[in-house]
C-alpha positions in Angstrom: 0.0 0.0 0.0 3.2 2.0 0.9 4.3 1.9 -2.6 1.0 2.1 -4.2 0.3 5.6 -2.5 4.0 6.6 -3.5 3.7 6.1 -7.0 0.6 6.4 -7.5 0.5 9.8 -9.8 3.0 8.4 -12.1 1.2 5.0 -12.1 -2.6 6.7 -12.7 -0.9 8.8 -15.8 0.9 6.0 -17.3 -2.5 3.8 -16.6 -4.6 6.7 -18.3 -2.2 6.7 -21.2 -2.4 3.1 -21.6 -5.9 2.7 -21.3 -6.4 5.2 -24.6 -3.4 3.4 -26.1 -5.9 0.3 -25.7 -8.9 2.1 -26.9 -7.2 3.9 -29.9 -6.6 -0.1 -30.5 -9.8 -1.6 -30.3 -11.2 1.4 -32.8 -8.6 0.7 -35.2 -9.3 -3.1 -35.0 -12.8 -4.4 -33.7 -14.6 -0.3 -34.6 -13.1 -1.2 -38.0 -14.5 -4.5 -38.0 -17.9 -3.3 -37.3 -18.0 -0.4 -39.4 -17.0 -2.6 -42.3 -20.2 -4.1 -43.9 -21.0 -0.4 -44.3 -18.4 1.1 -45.6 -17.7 -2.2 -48.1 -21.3 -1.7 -49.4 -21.0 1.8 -49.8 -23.7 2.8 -47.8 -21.5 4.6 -46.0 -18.3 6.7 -46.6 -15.2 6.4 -44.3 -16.3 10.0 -42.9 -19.9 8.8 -42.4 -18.6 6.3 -40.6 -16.5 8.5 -37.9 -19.5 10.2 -37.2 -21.6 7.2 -36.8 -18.9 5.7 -34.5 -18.4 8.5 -32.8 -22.2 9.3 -31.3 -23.2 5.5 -30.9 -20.2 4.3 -29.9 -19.9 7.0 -26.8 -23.9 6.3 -26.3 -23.1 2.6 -26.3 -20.2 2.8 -23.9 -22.3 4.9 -22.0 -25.9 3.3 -21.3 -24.7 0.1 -21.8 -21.6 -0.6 -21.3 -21.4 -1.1 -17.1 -21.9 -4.5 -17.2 -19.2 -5.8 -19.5 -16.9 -3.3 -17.3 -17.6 -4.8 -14.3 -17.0 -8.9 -15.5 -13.2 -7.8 -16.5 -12.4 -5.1 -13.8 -13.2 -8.3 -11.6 -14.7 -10.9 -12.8 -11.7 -12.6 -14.5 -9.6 -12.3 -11.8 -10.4 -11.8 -8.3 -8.7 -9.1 -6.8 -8.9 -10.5 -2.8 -6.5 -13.2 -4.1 -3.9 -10.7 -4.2 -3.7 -11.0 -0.5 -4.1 -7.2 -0.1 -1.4 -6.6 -2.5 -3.2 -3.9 -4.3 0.4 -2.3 -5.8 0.6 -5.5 -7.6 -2.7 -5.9 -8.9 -2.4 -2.3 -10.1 0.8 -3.0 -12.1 -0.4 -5.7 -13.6 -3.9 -4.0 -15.1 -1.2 -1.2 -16.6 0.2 -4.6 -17.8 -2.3 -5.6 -19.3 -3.5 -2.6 -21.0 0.1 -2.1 -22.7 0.5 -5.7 -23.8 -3.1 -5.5 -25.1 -2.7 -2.2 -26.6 0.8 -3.7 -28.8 -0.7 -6.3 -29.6 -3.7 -4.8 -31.3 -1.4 -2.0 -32.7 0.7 -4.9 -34.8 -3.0 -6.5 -35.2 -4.4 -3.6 -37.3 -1.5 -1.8 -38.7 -1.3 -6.0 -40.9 -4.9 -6.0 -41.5 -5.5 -8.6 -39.0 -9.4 -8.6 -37.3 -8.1 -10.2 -33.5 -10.2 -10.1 -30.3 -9.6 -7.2 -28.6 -11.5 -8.9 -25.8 -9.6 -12.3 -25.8 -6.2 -10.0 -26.1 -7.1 -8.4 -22.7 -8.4 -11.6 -21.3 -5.2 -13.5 -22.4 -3.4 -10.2 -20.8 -4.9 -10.7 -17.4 -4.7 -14.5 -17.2 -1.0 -13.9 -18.0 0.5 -11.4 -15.4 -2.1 -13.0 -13.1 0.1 -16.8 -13.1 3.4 -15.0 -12.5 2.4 -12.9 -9.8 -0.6 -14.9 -7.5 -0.9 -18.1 -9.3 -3.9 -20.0 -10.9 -6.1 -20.0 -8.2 -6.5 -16.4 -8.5 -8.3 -16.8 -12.0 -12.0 -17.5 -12.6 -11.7 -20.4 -14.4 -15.5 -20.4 -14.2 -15.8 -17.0 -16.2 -13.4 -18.2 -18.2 -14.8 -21.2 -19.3 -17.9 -19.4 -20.5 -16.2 -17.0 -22.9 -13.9 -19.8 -24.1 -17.3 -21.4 -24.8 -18.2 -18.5 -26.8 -15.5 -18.6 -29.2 -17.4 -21.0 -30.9 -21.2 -20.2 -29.6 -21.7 -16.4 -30.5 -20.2 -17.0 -33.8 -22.6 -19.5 -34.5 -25.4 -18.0 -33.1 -24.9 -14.7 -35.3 -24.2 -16.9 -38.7 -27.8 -18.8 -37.8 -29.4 -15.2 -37.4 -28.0 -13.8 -39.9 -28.3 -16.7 -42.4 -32.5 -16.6 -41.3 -32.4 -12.9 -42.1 -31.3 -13.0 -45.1 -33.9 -16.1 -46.1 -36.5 -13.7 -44.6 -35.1 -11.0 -46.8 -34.3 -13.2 -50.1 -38.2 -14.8 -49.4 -40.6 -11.2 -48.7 -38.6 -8.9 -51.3 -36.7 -10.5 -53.8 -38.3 -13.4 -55.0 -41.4 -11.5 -55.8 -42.5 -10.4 -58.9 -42.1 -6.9 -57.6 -39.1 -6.6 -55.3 -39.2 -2.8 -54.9 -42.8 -2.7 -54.1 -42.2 -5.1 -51.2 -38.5 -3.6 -50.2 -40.6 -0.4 -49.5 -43.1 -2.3 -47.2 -40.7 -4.1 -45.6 -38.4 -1.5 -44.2 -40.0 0.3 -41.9 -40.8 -3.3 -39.8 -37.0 -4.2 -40.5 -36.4 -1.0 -38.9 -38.9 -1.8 -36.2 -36.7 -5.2 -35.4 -33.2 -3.3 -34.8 -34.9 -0.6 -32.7 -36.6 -3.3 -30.5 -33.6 -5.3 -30.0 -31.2 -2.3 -29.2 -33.8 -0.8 -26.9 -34.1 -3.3 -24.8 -31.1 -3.6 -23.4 -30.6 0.6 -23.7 -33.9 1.1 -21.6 -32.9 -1.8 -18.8 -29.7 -1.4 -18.3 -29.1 2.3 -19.6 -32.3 3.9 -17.0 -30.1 1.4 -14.0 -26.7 3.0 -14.7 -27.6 6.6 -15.2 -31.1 7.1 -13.3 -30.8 4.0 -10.2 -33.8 3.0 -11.9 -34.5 -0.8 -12.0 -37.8 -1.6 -15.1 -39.1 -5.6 -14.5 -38.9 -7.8 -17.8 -42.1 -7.0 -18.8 -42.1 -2.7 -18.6 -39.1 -3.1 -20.4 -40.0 -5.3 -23.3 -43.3 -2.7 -23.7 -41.5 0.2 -23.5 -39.2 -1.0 -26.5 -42.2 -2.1 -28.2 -43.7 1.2 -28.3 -40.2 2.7 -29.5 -39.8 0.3 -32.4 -43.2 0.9 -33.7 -42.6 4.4 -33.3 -39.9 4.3 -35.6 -41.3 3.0 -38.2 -43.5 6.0 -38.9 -39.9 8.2 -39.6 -38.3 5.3 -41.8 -41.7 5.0 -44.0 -41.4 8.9 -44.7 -38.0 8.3 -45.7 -38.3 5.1 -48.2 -42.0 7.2 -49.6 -40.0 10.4 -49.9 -37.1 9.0 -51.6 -36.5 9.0 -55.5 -35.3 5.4 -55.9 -36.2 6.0 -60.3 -38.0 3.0 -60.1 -38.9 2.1 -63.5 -42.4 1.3 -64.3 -43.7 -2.6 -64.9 -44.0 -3.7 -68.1 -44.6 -6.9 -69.2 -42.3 -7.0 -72.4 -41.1 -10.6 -71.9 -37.7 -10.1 -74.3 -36.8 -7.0 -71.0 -38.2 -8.8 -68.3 -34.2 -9.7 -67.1 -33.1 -6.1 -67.5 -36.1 -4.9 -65.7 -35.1 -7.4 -62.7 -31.5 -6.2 -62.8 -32.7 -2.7 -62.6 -35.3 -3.3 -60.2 -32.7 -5.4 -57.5 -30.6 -2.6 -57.8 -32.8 -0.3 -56.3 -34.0 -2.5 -53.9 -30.4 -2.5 -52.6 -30.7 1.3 -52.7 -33.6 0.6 -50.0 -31.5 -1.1 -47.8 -28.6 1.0 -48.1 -30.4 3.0 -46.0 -31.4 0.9 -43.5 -27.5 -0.1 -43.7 -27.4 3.3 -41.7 -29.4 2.4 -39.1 -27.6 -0.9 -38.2 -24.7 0.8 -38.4 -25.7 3.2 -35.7 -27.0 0.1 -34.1 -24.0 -1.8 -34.4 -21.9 1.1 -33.1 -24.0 1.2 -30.0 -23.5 -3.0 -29.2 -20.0 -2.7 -29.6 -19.5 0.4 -27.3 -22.0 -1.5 -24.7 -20.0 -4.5 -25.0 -15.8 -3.8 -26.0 -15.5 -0.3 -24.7 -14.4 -2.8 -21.3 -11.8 -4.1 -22.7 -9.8 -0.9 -22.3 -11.5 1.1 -19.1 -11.8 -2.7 -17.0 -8.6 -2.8 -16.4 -8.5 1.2 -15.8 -11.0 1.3 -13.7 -9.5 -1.7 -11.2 -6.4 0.7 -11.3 -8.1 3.6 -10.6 -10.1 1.9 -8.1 -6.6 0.5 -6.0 -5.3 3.7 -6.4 -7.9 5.7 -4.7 -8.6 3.7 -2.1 -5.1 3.7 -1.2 -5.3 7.3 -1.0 -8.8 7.0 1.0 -9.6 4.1 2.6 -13.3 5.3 2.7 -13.6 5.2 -0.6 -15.8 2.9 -2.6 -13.6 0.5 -4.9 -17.1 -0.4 -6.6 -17.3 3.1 -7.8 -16.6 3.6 -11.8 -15.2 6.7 -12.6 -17.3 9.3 -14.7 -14.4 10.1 -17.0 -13.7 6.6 -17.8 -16.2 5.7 -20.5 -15.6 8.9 -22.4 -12.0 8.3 -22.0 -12.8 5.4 -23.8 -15.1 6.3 -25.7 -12.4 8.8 -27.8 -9.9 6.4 -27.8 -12.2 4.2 -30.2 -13.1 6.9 -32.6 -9.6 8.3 -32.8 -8.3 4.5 -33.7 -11.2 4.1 -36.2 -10.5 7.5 -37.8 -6.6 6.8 -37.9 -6.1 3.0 -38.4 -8.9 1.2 -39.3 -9.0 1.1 -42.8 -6.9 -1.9 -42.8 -9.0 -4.2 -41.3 -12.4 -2.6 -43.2 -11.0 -4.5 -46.3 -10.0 -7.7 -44.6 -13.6 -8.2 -43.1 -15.7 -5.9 -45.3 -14.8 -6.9 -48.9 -12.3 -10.0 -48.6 -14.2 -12.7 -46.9 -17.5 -12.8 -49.2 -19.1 -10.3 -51.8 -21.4 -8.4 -49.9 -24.7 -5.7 -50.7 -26.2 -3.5 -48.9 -29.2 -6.4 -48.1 -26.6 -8.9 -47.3 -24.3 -6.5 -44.8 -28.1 -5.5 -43.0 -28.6 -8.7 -42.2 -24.7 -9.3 -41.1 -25.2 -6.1 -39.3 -28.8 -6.9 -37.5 -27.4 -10.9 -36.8 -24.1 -9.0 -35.2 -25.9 -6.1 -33.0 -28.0 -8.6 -31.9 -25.8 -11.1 -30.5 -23.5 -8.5 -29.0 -26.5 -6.6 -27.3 -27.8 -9.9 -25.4 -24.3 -10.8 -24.6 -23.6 -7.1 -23.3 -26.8 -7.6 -20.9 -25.6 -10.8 -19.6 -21.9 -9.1 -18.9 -20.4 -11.7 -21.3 -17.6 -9.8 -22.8 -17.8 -11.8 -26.2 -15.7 -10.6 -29.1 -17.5 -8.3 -31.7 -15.1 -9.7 -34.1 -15.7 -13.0 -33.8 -19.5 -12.3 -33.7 -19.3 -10.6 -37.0 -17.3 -12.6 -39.2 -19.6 -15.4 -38.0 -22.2 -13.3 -39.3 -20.7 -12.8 -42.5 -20.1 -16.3 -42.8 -23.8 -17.1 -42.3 -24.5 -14.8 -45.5 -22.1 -16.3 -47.3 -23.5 -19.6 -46.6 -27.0 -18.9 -47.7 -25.3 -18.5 -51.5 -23.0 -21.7 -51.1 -20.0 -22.4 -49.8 -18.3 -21.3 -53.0 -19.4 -17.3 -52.3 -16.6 -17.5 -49.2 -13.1 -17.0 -49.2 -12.0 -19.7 -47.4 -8.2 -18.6 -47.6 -9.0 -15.1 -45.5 -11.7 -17.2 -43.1 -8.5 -19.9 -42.5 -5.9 -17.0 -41.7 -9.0 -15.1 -39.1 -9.3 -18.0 -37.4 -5.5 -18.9 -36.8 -5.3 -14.9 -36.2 -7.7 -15.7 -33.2 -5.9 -18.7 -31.5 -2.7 -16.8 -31.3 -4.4 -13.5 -29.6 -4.9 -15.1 -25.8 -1.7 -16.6 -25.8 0.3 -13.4 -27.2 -1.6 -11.3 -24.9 -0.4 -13.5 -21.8 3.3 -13.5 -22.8 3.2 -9.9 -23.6 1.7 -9.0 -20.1 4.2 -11.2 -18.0 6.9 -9.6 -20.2 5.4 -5.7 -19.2 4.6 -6.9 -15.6 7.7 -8.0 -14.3 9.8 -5.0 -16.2 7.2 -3.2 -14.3 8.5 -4.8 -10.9 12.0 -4.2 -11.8 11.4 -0.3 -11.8 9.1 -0.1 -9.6 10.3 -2.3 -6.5 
């Protein structure tokens, strides 16, 4: 404790400084990753997406993103283990957010789309063995998200292979695909509103208001928002000049027609392309904004209660999340065009109606999991997502070359993440003990 209130200015800057370092990775890696079905189908720019990341992404981390926070500031590891040992615990969190943050730095700047939450779990686990031992780890926790490695991905390439059946089935297999695209957009809009307000109204109203809503207020609440929004998306598709071309039944154009008429179906969910995005940005600052302010706050925590012994270690910071939040957009805005390509034009052709359904499948499986403080890995979610689409139009669509070098991308992140904290944390001891 002696140590921990001697240093502890130099070792809350250097924390605060690695925490962004982590942050600026995750936006230039797993922000990337989500932003890329949009930007790959064009239905947004790289600019459009800043901005999108930038609101949703803060409002994510924000309303949503406490729960995720809490399972790594102390659910991986629990901090009684270290015996009282707080200086410890707090060098190894700055540990882990520098090996984490290198990691993800040689990650992106190769194009690579890694697990920014496996490269901070693998961090913890790692300066955790060489400084308590295995008994300090919840192998429990840790079970579950190994189990997710393979679960969520699955789960979102189910969803998002039914979507785009659902999509495929009520637009484009009828005779006329515009006329149906325009019906069924305001209800697809309707879905992604009710799914991300669910877990904004519950957990969002219990972080910033104290207010707890039973299962029931909160599913009507979202209900009410969903079908509100499709009033404001109708306006749009009605108001929008999509130069649809009028039906004829000249047989000899009847395939030029189609062509023509697909195309500006696509046009239709191009835009709802923009409101998954904002969706999407939202899941993943609910759910991997933790993975750099977890192991900040658990600093920040040992090092004001050193300072205080009254105060509340529970406590989370108010700066935190924004400090986080920046970090994200600043790594998008800077870095993440690298990994866009890998994920959003390398793995499978996709259109503006197959990256909504990647999209919805993603923010949906990411939002449930962020509500159940699983800390899953957007990236993983995603490409299982894309997968899924891919799927739906054979085997053959996917590029199983990039899939193979994602995946073997993924085993290597825990393990890196461990050796590069036990590397940090024991330099750490040598200059600070």
């Amino acid at each position: 404790m002696e140590l921990l209130a001697e240093h502890g200015a130099l070792l809350l800057t250097l924390a605060v400084i690695l925490g962004f370092l982590m942050a600026w990775g995750i936006g230039a890696n797993d922000v990337a990753n989500a932003m890329a079905t949009s930007v790959g189908t064009k239905s947004l720019t790289v600019v459009q997406a800043l901005v999108v990341a930038a609101i949703f992404e803060f409002l994510g981390a924000f309303l949503a993103g406490g729960e995720v926070t809490n399972t790594i500031k102390q659910g991986i590891v629990d901090p009684a283990s270290f015996g009282g040992d707080t200086f410890s615990l707090t060098l190894g969190m700055i540990s882990a957010l520098f090996a984490a943050g290198t990691w993800l730095l040689v990650a992106s700047f190769v194009g690579w789309p890694v697990s920014t939450t496996h490269t901070i779990i693998g961090a913890i686990i790692g300066f955790s063995l060489v400084s308590v031992g295995a008994d300090a780890i919840h192998w429990g926790e840790l079970w579950g998200i190994f189990g997710s490695w393979i679960i969520t991905p699955l789960i979102s390439a189910v969803i998002a292979y039914l979507l785009f059946l659902s999509v495929l089935r009520s637009v484009f297999r009828h005779f006329h695909p515009m006329r149906h695209a325009r019906r069924m957009a305001p209800i697809y809009t309707a879905l992604t509103v009710f799914i991300i307000s669910g877990i904004t109204v519950k957990t969002g109203l219990r972080h910033v208001t104290g207010m707890e809503l039973t299962v029931g207020e909160t599913m009507l609440i979202s209900l009410i928002l969903a079908l509100l929004s499709m009033l404001p998306c109708w306006l749009v598709i009605r108001r929008t000049d999509f130069d649809a071309d009028p039906e004829k039944d000249d047989r000899k154009k009847k395939k030029a027609r189609v062509r023509r008429s697909y195309r500006k179906v696509e046009r239709v969910f191009g835009i709802l392309m923009v409101i998954t995005a904002c969706a999407m940005a939202f899941a993943h600052g609910s759910n991997d904004v933790a993975n750099s302010i977890g192991p900040l706050a658990a600093v920040v925590s040992s090092i004001r209660h050193a300072a205080d012994s009254s105060y509340d270690p529970s406590i989370l910071e108010w700066w935190i999340l924004p400090l986080g939040a920046l970090g994200i957009v600043i790594g998008l805005s800077t870095l993440g065009y690298r990994v866009m390509k890998t994920v959003g034009t390398n793995i499978t052709q996709l259109t503006p109606s197959r990256g909504f359904a990647a999209q919805l499948a993603t923010a949906t499986t990411v939002v449930i999991a962020s509500g159940t403080g699983l800390p899953i890995s957007t990236t993983q979610t995603l490409v299982g997502a894309i997968i899924g689409i891919g799927l739906a139009h054979g085997i053959a669509a996917l590029n199983l070359h990039v899939i193979r070098n994602i995946f073997v991308s993924w085993i290597i992140t825990l393990p890196s993440g461990a050796v590069l904290a036990i590397i940090f944390f024991k330099t750490l001891q040598f200059l600070f003990t």
